[in-house]
KEKE-3310 file (N, C-alpha, C; in steps of 0.2 Angstrom, whole numbers, plus 5000, padded with zeros to 4 digits):
npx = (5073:5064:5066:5053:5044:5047:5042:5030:5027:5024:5017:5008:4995:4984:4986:4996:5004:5005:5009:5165:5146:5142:5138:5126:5107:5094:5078:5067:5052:5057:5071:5073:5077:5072:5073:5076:5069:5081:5080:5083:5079:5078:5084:5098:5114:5127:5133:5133:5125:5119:5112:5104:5099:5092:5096:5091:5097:5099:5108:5113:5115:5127:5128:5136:5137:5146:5151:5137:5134:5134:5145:5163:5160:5162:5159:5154:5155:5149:5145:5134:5129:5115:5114:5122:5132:5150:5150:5159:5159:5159:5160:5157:5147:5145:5131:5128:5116:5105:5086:5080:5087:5091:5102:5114:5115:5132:5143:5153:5167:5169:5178:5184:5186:5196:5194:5184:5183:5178:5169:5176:5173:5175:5166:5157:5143:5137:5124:5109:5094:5087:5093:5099:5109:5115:5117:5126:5126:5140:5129:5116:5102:5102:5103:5092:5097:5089:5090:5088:5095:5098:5103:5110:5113:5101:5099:5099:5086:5078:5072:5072:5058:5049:5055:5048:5033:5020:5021:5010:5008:5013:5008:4996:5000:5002:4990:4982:4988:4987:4973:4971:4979:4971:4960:4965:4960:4966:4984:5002:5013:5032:5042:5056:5062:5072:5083:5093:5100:5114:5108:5099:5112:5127:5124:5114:5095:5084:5068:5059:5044:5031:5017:5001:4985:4969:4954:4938:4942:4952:4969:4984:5000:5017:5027:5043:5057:5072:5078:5070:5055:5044:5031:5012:4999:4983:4968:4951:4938:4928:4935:4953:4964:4979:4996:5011:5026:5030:5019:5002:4986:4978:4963:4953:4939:4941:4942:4938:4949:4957:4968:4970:4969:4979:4976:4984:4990:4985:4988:4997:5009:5020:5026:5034:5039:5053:5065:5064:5064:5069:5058:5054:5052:5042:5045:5045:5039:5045:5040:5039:5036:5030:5026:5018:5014:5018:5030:5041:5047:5043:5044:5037:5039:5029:5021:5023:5015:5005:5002:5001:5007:5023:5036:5041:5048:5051:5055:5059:5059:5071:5068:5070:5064:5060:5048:5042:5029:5018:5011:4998:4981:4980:4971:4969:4962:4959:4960:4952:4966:4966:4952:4949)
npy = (5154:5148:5131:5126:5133:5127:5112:5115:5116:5102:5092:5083:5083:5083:5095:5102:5115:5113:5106:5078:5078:5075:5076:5069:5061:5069:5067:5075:5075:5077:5080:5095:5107:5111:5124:5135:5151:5164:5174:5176:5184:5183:5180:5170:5166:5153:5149:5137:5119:5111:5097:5082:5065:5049:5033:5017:5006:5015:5023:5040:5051:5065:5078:5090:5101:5111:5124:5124:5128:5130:5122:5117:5105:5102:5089:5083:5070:5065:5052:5046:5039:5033:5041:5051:5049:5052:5039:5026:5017:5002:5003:5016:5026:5038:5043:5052:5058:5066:5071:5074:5067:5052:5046:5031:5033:5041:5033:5035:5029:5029:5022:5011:5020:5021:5030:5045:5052:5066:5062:5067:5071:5078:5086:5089:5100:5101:5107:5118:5114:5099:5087:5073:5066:5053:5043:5027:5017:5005:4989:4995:5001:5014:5032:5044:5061:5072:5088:5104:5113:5131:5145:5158:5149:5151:5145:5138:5146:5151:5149:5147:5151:5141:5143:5139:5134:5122:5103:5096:5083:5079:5084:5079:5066:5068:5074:5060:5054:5059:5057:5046:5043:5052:5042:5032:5020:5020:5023:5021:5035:5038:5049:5061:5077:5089:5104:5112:5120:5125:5121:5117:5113:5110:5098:5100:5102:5091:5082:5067:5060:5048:5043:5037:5035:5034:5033:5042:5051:5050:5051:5045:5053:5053:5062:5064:5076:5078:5088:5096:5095:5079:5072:5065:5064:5059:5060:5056:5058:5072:5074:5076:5070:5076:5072:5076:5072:5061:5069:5067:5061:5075:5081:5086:5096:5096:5101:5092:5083:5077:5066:5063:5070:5080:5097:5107:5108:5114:5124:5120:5121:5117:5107:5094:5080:5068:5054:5037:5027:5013:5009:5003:4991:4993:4999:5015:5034:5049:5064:5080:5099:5115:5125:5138:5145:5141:5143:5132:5117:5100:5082:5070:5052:5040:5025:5015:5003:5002:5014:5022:5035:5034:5039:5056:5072:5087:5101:5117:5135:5135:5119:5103:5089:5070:5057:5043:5032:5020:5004:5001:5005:4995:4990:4999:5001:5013:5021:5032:5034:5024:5026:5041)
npz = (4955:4970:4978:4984:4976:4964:4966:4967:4954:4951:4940:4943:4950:4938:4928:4920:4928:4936:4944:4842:4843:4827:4808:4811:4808:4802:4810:4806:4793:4776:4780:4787:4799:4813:4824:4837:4844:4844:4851:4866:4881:4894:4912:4917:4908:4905:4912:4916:4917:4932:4940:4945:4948:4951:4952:4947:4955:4966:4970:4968:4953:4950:4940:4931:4919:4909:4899:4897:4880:4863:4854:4864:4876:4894:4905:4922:4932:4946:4960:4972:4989:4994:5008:5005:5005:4996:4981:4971:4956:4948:4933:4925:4909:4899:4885:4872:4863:4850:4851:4839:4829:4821:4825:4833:4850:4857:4864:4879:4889:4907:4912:4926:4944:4957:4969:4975:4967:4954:4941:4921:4908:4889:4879:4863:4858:4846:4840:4840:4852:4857:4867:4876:4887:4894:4907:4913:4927:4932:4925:4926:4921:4909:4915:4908:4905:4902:4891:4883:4872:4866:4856:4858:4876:4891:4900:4917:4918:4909:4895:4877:4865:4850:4832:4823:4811:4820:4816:4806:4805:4817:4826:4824:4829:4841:4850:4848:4855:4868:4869:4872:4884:4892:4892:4899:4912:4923:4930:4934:4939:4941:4944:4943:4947:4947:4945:4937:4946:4957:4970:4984:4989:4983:4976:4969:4967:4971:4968:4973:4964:4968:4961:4957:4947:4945:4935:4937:4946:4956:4965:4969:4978:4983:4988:4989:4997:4998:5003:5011:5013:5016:5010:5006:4998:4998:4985:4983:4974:4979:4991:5000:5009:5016:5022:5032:5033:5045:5053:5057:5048:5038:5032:5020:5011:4994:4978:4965:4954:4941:4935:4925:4916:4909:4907:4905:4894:4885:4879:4870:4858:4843:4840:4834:4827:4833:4838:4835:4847:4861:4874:4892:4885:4873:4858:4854:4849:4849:4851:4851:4859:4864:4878:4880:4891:4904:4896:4893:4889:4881:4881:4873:4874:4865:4865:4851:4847:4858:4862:4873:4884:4888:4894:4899:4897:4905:4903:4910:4916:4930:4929:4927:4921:4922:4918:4921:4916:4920:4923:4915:4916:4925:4938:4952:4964:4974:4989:5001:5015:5029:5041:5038)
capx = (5066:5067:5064:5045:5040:5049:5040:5022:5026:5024:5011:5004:4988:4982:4985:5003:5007:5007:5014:5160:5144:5144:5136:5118:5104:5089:5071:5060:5053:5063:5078:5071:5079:5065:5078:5072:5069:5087:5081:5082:5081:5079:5087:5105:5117:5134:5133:5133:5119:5120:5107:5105:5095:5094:5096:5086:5101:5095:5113:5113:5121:5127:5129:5138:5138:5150:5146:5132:5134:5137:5154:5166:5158:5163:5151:5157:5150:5149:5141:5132:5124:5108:5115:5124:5141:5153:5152:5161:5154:5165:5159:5152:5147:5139:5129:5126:5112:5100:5078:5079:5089:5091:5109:5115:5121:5139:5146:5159:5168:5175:5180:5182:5189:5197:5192:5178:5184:5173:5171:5177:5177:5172:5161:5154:5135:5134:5119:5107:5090:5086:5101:5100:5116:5113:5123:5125:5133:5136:5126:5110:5100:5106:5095:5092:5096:5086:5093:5085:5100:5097:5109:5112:5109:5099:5095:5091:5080:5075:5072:5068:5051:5049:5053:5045:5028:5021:5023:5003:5009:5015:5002:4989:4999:5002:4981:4980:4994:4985:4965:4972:4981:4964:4956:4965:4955:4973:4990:5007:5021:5038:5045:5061:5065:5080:5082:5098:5105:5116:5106:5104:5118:5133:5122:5108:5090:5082:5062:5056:5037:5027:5011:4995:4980:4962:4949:4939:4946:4956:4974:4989:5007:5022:5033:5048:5060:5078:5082:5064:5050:5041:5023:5009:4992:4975:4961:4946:4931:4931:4940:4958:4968:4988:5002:5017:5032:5029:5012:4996:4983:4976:4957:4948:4936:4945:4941:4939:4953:4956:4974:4974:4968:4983:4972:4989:4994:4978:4988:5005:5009:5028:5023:5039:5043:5059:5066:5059:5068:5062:5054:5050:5051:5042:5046:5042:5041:5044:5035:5042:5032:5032:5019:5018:5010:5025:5036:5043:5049:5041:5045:5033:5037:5022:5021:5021:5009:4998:4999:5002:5013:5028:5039:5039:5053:5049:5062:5058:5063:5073:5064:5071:5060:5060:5043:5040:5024:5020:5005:4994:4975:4979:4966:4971:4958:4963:4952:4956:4968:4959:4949:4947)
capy = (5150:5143:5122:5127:5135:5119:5108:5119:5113:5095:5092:5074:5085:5081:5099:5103:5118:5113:5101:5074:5075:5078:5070:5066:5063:5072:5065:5077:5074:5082:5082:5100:5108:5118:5128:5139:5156:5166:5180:5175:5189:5185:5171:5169:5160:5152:5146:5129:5117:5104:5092:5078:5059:5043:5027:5012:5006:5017:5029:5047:5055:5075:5079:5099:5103:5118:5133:5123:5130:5126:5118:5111:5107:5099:5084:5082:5066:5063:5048:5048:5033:5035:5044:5057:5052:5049:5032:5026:5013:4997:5005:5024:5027:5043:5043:5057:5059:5071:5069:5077:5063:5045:5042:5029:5037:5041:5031:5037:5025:5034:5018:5013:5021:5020:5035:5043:5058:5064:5057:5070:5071:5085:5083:5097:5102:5104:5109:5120:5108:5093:5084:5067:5062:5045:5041:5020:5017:4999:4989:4997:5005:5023:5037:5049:5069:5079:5095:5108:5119:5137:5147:5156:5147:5157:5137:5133:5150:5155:5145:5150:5148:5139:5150:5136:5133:5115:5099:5094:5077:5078:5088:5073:5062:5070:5073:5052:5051:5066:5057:5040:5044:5052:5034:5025:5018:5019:5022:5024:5037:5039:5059:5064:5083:5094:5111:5113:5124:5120:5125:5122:5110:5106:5091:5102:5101:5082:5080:5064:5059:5041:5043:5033:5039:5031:5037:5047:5057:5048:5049:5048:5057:5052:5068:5064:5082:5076:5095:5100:5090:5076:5071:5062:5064:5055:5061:5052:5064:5080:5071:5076:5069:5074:5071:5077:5065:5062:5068:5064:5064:5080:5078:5091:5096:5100:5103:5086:5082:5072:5065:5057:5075:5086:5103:5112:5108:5115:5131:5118:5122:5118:5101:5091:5073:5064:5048:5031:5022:5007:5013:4997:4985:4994:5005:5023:5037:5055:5070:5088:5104:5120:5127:5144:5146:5142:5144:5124:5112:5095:5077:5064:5047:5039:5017:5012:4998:5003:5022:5024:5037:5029:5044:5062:5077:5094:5108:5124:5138:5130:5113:5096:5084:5068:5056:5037:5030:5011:5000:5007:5000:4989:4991:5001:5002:5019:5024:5038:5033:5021:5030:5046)
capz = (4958:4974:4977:4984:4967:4961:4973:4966:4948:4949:4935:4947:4948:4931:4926:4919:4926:4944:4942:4844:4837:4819:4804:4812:4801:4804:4809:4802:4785:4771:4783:4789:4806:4816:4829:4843:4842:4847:4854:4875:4885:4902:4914:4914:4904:4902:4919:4916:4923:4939:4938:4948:4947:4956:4948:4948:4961:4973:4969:4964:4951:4949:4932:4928:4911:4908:4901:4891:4874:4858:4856:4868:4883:4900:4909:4925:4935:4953:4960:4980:4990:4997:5015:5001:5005:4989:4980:4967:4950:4941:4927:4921:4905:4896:4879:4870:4856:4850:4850:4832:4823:4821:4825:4841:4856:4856:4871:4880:4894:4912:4916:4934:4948:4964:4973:4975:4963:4951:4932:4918:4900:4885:4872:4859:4859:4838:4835:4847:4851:4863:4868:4882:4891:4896:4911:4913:4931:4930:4921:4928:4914:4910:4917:4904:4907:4893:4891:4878:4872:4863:4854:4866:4882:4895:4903:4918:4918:4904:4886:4867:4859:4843:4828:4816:4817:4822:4810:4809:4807:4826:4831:4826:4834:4850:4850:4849:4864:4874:4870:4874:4889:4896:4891:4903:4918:4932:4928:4939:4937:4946:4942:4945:4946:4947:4946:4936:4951:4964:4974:4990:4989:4977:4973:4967:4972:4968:4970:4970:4967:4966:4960:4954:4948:4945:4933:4934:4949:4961:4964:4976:4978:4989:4987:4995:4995:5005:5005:5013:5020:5012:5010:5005:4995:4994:4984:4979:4972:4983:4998:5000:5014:5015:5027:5031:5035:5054:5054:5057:5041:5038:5027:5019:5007:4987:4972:4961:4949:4936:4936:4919:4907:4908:4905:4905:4888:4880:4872:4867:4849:4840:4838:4830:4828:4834:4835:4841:4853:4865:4882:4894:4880:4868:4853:4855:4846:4851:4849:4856:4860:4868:4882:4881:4899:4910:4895:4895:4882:4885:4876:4875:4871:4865:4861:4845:4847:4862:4860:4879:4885:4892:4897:4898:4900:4904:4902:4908:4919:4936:4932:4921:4924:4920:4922:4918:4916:4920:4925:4913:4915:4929:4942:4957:4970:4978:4993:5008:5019:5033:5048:5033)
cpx = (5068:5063:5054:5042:5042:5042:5029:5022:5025:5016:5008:4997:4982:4983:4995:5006:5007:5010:5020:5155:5142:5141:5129:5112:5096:5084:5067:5060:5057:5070:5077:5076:5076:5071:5075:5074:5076:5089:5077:5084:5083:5083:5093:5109:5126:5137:5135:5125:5123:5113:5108:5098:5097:5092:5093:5090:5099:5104:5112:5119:5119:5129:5129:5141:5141:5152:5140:5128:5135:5144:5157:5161:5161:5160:5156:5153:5152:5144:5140:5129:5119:5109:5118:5133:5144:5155:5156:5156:5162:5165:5155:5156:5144:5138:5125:5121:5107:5093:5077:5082:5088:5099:5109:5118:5127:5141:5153:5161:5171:5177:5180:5186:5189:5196:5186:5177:5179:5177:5172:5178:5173:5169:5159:5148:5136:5130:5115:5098:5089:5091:5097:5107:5112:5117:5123:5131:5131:5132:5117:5107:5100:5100:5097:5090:5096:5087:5089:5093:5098:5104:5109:5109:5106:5099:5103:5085:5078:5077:5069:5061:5055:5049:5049:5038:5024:5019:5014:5002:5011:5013:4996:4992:5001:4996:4982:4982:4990:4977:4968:4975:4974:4960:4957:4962:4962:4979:4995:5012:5026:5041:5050:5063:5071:5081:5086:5102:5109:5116:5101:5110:5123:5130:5116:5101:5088:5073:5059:5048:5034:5021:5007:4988:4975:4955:4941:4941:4949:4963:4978:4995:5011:5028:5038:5054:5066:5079:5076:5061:5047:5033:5019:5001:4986:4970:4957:4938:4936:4934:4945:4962:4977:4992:5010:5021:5032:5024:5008:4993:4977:4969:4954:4946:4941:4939:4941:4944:4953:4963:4976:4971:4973:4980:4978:4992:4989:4982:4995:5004:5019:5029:5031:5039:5051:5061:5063:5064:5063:5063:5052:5048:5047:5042:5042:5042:5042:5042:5036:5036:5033:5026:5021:5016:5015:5030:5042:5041:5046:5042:5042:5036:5034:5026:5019:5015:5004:4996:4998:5010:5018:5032:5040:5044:5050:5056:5058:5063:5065:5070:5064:5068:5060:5053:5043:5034:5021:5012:4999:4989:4976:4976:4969:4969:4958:4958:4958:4959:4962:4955:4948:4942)
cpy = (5146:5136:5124:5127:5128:5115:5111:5117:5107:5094:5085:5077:5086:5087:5102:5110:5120:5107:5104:5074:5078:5074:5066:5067:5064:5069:5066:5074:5080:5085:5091:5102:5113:5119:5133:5147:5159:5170:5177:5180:5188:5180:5175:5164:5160:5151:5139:5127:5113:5102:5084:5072:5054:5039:5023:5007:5010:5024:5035:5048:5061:5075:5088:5094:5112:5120:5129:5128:5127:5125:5115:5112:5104:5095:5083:5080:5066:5057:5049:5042:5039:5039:5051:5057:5049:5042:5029:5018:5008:5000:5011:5026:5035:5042:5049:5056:5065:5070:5070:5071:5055:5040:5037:5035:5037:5040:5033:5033:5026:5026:5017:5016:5021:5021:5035:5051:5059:5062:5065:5069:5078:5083:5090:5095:5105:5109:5111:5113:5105:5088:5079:5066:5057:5043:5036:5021:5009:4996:4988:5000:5013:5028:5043:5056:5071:5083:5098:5115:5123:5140:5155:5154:5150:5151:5140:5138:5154:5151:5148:5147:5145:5145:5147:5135:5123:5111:5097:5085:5075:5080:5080:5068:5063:5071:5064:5051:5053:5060:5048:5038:5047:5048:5030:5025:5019:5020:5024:5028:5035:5047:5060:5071:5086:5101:5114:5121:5121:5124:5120:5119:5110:5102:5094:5098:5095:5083:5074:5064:5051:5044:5038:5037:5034:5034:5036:5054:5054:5048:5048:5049:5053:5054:5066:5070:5080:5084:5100:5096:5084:5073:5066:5062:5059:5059:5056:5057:5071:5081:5072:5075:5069:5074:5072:5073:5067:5064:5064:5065:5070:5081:5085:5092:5099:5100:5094:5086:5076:5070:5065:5065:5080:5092:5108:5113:5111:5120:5127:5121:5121:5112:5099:5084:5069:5059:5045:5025:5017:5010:5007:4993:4988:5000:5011:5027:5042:5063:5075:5092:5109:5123:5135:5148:5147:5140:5140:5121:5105:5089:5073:5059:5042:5029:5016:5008:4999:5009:5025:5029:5034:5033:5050:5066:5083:5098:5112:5129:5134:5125:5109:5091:5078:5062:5048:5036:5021:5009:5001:5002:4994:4994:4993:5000:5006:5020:5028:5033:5031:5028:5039:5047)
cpz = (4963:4976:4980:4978:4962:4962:4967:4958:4946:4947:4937:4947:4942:4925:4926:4920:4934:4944:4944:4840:4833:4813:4805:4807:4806:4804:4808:4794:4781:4775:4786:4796:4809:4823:4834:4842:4846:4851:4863:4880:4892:4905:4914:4911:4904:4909:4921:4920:4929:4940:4941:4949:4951:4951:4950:4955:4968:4972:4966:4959:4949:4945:4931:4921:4910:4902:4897:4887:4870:4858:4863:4875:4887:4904:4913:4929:4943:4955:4969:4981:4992:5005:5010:5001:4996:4987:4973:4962:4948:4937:4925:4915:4901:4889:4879:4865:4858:4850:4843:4829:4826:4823:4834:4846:4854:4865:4873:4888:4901:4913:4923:4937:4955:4971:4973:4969:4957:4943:4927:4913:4896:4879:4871:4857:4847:4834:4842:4844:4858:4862:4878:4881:4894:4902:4913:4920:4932:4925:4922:4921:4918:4911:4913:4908:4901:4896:4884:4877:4867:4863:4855:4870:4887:4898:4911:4917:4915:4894:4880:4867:4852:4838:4820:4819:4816:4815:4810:4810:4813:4828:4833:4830:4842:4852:4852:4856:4869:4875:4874:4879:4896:4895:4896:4909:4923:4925:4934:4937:4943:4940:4946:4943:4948:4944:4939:4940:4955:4970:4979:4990:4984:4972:4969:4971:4968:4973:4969:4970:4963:4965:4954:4954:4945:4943:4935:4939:4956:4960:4971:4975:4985:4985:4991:4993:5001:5008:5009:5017:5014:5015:5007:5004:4994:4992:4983:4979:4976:4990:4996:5006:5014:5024:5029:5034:5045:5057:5056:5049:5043:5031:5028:5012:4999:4983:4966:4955:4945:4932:4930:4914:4906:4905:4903:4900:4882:4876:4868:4861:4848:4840:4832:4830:4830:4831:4836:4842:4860:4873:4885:4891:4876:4864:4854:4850:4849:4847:4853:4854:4864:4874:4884:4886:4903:4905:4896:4887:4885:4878:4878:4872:4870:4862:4856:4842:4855:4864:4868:4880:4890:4897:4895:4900:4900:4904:4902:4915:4929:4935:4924:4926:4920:4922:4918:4920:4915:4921:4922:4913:4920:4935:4950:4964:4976:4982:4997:5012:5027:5041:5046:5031)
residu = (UNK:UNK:UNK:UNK:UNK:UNK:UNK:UNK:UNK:UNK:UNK:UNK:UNK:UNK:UNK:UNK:UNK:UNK:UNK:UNK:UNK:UNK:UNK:UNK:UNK:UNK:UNK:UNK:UNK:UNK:UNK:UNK:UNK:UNK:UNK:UNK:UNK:UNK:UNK:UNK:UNK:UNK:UNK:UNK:UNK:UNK:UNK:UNK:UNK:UNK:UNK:UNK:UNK:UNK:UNK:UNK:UNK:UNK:UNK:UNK:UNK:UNK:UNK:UNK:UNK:UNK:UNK:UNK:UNK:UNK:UNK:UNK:UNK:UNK:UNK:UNK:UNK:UNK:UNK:UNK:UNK:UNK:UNK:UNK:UNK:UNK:UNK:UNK:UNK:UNK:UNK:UNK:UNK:UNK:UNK:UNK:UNK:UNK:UNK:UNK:UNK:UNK:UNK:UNK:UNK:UNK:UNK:UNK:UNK:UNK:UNK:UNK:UNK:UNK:UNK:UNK:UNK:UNK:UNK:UNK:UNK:UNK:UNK:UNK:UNK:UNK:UNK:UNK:UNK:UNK:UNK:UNK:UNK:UNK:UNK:UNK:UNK:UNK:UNK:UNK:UNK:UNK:UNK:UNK:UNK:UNK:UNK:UNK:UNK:UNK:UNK:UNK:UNK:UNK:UNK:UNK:UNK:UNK:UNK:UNK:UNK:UNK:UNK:UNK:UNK:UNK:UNK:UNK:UNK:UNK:UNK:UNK:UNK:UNK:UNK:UNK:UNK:UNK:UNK:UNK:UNK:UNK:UNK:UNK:UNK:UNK:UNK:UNK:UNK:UNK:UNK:UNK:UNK:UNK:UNK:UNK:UNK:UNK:UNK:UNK:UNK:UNK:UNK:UNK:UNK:UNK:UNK:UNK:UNK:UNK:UNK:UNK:UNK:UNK:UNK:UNK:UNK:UNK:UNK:UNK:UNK:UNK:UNK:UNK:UNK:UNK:UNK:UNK:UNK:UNK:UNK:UNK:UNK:UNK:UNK:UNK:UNK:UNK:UNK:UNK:UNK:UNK:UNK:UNK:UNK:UNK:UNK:UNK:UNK:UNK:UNK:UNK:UNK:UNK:UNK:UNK:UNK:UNK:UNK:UNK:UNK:UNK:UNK:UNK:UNK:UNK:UNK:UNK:UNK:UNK:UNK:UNK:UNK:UNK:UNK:UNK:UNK:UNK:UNK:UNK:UNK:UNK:UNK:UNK:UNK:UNK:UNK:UNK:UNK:UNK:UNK:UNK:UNK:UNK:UNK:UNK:UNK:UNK:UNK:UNK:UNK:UNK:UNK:UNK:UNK:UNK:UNK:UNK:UNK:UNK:UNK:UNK:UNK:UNK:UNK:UNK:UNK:UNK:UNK:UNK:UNK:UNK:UNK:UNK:UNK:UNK:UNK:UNK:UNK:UNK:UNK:UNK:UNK:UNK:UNK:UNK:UNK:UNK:UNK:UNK)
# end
């Protein structure tokens, strides 16, 4: 899949579909393990991923996982400033845990180094599932990379179905997240995307995008693509005004959206509960699912106490996505772009 069809998946249009360890204890009820179906025809596997994020720093980091399978595997880090040359950290950390149980991360320490050589250590994948590597450079907060591993792995292009079928207890509360999510009057994301290819570069492909949106059909995008062009969305009603980097603004007539109903998750089903870990100061729960449309894993985690989604993972084919959610219900004021 190449970074375009990427690029055409970012679910910011309200419509999702354009958008070692051992001894864990499980966080379905009755200790259950819902596994993914094993039969993965298409795709290819055993390739490893490359997977690539920017820190709150403003640093990237490349992240190969080789062959990701079950058992041993290989995480192999690399760090880049913002121009892409090689930077190095006082301190890089990885933490491993699974979305299905309740155990801590399992920290591992590279220590510091001198060079700019990359970070290397091996860890075994136990069990197939949803698996975060945590990577902490410094004492920045660690940017989680969700991975969905299947026994075998077809990933980045191509994942299992569910072979159980959904918990109703995690269906109701992904209903609440889903009605209370299209409740809110404004909210802001920031999404970070990546391919798991390394493709076009070494470093793999990286999307970012800022977005805000404002009920009941205003929103706006600032796509920035280092490996392509970047851009810039205003809707408000059936006005759309975009812009390409260096442009002029470009306005014309859409189609109305409605940033805050995710329509694309209308057929999800395979509905699981996880753990609950804290998201921007409060307690989360999480809630997995599958989308049988574009054939993608997606991980909500929902706020305990305000029932706001906080953050969001997609896994599917060429495309881990990771998406925060912030500002919710504070008043935006989004109009077109002035002289629009």
């Amino acid at each position: 899949m190449g970074l375009a069809s990427l690029v055409a998946l970012l679910p910011a249009l309200g419509f999702v579909g354009l958008t070692l360890l051992v001894g864990r204890t499980p966080a379905h009820s009755g200790g259950e393990f819902c596994a993914a179906n094993p039969q993965v025809t298409a795709g290819y596997g055993g390739r490893g991923l490359v997977l690539r994020y920017r820190t709150a720093g403003g640093q990237f980091v490349r992240l190969a996982v080789e062959p990701f399978q079950l058992g041993p595997n290989t995480f192999r880090v690399r760090l880049f400033d913002v121009t892409g040359a090689p930077a190095t950290a006082g301190r890089l950390r990885l933490g491993f845990y699974r979305l299905e149980d309740t155990s801590p991360p399992d920290w591992v320490d590279m220590g510091p180094r001198a060079d700019d050589a990359e970070y290397r250590v091996t860890r075994s994948f136990n069990l197939p599932g949803w698996w975060v590597v945590a990577v902490a450079v410094g004492e920045a907060e660690p940017v989680p990379f969700v991975l969905r591993l299947d026994q075998p792995s077809r990933a980045p292009l191509a994942f299992a179905e569910p072979d159980c079928p959904s918990d109703p207890q995690a269906e109701a509360f992904f209903r609440r997240a889903l009605d209370t999510h299209r409740g809110l009057r404004a909210v802001r994301w920031e999404e970070q995307l990546t391919s798991g290819l390394a493709y076009p570069s070494e470093s793999g492909a990286w999307v970012y995008v800022a977005g805000q949106a404002e009920a009941p059909d205003r929103f706006s995008l600032r796509v920035h693509n280092p490996d392509r062009e970047s851009y810039d969305v205003f809707q408000v009603g059936a006005h759309r005004c975009t812009r390409r980097e260096g442009q002029s603004w470009v306005c014309s007539e859409a189609e109305p959206r409605n940033a805050l109903d995710f329509k694309g998750l209308a057929s999800a089903w395979g509905f699981q509960l996880g753990r609950q870990e804290p998201v921007d100061g409060e307690l989360t729960q999480v809630v997995t699912f599958y989308e049988p449309v574009e054939k993608s894993w997606y991980a909500w985690w929902v706020g305990l106490d305000t029932g706001y989604l906080r953050r969001m993972a997609m896994v599917g084919p060429g495309h881990f996505m990771v998406t925060r959610y912030f500002d919710h219900n504070t008043p935006l004021g989004l109009t077109l772009p002035a002289g629009n």
